[in-house]
PLY file of the C-alpha trace (Angstrom):
ply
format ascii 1.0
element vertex 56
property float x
property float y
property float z
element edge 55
property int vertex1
property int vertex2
end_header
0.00 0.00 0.00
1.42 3.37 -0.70
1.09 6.46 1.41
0.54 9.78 -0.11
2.99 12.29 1.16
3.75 16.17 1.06
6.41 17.50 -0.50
8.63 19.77 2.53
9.20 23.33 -0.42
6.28 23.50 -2.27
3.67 21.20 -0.20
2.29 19.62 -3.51
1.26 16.30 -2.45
2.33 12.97 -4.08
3.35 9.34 -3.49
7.17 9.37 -4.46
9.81 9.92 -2.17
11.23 13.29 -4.24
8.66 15.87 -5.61
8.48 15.40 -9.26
7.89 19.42 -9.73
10.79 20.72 -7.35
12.99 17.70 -6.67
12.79 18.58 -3.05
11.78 15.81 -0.46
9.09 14.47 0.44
7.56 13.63 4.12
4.28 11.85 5.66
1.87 14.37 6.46
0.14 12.14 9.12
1.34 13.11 12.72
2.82 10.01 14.90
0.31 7.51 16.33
-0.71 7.70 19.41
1.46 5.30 22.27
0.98 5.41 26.11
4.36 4.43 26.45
5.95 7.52 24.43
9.59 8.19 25.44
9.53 11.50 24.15
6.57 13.15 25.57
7.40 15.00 27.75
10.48 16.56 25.72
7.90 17.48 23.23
5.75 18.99 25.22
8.06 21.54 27.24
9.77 22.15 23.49
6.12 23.30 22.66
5.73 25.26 25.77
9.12 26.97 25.21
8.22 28.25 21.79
4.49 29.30 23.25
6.49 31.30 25.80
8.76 33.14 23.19
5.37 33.76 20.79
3.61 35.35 23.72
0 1
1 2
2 3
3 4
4 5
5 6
6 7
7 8
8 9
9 10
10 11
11 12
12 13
13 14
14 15
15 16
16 17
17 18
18 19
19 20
20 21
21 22
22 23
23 24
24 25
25 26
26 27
27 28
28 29
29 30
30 31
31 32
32 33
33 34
34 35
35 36
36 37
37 38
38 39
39 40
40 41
41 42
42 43
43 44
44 45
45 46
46 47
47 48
48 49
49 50
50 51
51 52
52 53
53 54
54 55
């Protein structure tokens, strides 16, 4: 099964790993799923606090 993806310059969507328009590189627009046991968490979530804080 292939998984449509976004290219990372000119967000054109398609399902090859470099955009055939700009050559760039392409990601997986679909966030993480979701796991109780996520190592990271809680480095995420002060890294989104931080940048809240300098917004604000």
């Amino acid at each position: 099964m292939s998984i449509i993806r976004r290219c990372t310059s000119c967000n054109k969507y398609t399902m090859k790993e470099k955009c055939p328009d700009c050559s760039s590189k392409t990601i997986n627009p679909e966030p993480p799923k979701f796991s109780p046991q996520d190592k990271y968490g809680r480095y995420r979530r002060q890294m989104k606090r931080e940048i809240e804080m300098k917004k604000g």
